[in-house]
N, C-alpha and C positions, 0 to 999 in steps of 0.2 A: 412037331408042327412049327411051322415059322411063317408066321403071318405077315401082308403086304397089304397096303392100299394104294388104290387106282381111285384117283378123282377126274374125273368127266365132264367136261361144259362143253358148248358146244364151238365156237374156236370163229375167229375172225379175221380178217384180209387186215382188220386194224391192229399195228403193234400195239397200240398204248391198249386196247381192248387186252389184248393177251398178256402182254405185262401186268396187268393188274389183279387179273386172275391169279398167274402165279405170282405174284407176290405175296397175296391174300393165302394160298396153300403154304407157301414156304413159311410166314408167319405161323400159320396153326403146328405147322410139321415142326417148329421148335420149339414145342411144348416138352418137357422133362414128361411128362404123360406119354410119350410118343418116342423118346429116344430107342435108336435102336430099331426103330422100324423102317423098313425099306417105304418110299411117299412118292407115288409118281405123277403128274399133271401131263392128262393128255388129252387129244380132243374129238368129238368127232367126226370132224371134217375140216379142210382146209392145210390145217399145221401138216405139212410131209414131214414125214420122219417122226413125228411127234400124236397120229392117230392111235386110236383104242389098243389096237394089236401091238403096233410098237409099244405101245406102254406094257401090255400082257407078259410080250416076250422080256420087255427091262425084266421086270420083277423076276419074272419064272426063272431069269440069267441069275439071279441073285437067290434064287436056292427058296424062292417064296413057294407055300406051300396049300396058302388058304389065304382066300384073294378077297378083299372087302372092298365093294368098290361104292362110291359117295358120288351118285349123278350131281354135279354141279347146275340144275336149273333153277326157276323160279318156281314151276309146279307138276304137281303130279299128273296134270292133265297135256302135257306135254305130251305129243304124239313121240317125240325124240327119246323120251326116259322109256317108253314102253318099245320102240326099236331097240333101243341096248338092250334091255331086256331080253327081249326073244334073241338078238344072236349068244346070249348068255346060255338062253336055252330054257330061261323062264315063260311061267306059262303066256297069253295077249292078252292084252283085255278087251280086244277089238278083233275083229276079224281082219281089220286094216294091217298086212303085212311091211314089214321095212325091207330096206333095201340091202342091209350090211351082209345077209347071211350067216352064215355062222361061225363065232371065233374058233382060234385054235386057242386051246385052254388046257392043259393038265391040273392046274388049281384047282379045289373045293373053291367054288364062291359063293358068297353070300351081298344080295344087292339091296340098297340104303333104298331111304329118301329123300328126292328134293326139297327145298324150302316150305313148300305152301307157304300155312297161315303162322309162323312158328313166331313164338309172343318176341321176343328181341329182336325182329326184323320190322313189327311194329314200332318201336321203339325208333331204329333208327332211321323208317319211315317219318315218323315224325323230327325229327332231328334235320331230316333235308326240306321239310317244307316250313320250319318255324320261322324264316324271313318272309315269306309271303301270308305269316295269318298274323292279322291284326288285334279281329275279336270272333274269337272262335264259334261263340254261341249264334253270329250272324253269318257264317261259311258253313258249305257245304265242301264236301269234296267227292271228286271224282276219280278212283281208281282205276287208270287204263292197262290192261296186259294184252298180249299177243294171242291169246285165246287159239281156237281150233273150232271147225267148223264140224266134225266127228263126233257124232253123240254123244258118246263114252268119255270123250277127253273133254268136249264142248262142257258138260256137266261139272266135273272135276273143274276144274278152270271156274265153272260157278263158284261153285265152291268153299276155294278157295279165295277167292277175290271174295266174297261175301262175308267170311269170319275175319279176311284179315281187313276189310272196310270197316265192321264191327269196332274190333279191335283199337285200329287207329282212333277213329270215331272215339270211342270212349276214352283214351288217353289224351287226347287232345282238347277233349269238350268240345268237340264241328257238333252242328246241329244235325248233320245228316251225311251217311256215306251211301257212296251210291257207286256201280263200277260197269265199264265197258270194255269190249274185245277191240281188237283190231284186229281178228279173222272170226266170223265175222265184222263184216265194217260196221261196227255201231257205236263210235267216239260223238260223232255232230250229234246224230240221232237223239243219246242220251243226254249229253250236253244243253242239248237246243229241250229237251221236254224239263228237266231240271231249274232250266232257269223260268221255263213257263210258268210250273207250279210253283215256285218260290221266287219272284223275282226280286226280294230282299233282300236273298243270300249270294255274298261272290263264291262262288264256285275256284277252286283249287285242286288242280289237275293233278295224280301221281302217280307218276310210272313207273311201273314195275318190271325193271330190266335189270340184269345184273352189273352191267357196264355199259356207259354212254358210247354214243354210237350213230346208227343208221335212224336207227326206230324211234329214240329219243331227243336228233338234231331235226329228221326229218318229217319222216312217217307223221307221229304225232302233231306237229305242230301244221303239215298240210292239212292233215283230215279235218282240225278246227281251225280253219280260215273262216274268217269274217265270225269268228264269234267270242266274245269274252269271255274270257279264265283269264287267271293266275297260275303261272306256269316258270319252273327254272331248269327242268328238263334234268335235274341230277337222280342220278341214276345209284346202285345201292355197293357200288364199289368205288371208292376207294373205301373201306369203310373196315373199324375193328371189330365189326359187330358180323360181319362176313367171317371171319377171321375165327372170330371164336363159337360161330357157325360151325364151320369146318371143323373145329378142335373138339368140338361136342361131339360128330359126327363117328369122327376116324376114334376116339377112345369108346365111343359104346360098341361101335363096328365091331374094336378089337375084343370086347368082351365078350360080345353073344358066338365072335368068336369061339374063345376061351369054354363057355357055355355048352357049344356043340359038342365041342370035342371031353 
């Protein structure tokens, strides 16, 4: 056996977006845990030269034999993590088809998971909003992610945003977490009834994206026009907390590896 890992995000028209990604993988990949393994960052969509299959075939050229691959998203409810998926050849969770079809693969693979709610991502959730909270026990906050309108994945996406609101909430001492999509459009919506019921509390927005960007310069800060938050739009990359994300990820990967065989 000779095992490889393929990590997967979803890939951007923005350099500094993509750079940051793979920095944060090459980071994990020089872990002394990981010497010696083949590590490739691909994406999928956008990067030519650099999609899911180009990365397949890198590895498969280098004599990889059993494929671990680490969806780079935010959550499991990502319509995107269940597309890889099925062209992998794993089972849907939706009836909802992707578009990729099906790789070419000679590889055993075995497929990870995304972030979700996982507790060090709280952590460094809080680490990007502690210039905007004053006194915690008088904020609320509100976590916005990108959500999905698809029952199956809409759920997930609850979910999620709901343990890791939790989460922060309690390490942080907010008096309250509270979370919205932006597919469904529900950012004002939840914003505008939060500050109803508690008009006490400032409200501190956070978003849950792996690198700043589109969603985090723009998207969000249109949909709450005219209404007050606290907001700095930092997003959860550049971050070492990604990093040793990643480095958890690709060492258990390679064990259940190990495991199978």
């Amino acid at each position: 056996m000779k095992p490889g890992i393929l990590v997967i995000s979803h890939g951007s028209r923005e350099s500094l977006w993509v750079k940051l990604v793979d920095d944060a993988i090459s980071a994990a990949a020089a872990s002394p845990s990981l010497s010696n393994v083949p590590i490739v960052s691909s994406f999928l969509e956008i990067i030519e030269g650099r999609l899911i299959q180009d990365g397949i075939n890198e590895l498969e050229q280098q004599g990889v034999t059993d494929l671990y691959v680490v969806p780079l998203f935010i959550s499991s409810g990502s319509t995107h993590v269940d597309e890889i998926g099925q062209a992998f050849g794993f089972p849907w969770l939706s009836d909802l088809e992707g578009d990729l079809g099906s790789f070419r693969v000679a590889a055993n693979v075995h497929y990870g998971m995304p972030i979700d709610d996982d507790p060090e991502i709280a952590e460094l959730l809080l680490d990007n909003i502690s210039s905007l909270s004053f006194d915690p026990k008088q904020e609320a906050l509100l976590l916005i992610g990108h959500g999905s309108k698809e029952k199956v994945f809409h759920e997930r996406w609850q979910e999620g945003l709901l343990k890791l609101g939790e989460r922060l909430r309690a390490l942080g001492g907010f008096q309250r977490a509270e979370y919205a999509m932006l597919l469904p459009d529900q950012a004002a919506a939840k914003l505008t009834a939060m500050q109803a019921a508690n008009p006490e509390e400032a409200v501190i927005v956070v978003p849950l994206f792996l690198s700043k960007g589109y969603f985090t310069n723009h998207v969000i800060p249109t949909r709450l026009t005219g209404l007050e938050y606290r907001y700095n739009g930092r997003a959860m990359l550049p971050n070492p907390a990604i990093e040793r994300w990643l480095e958890r990820q690709m060492v258990s990967g390679l064990q259940r590896l190990q495991v199978q065989k």
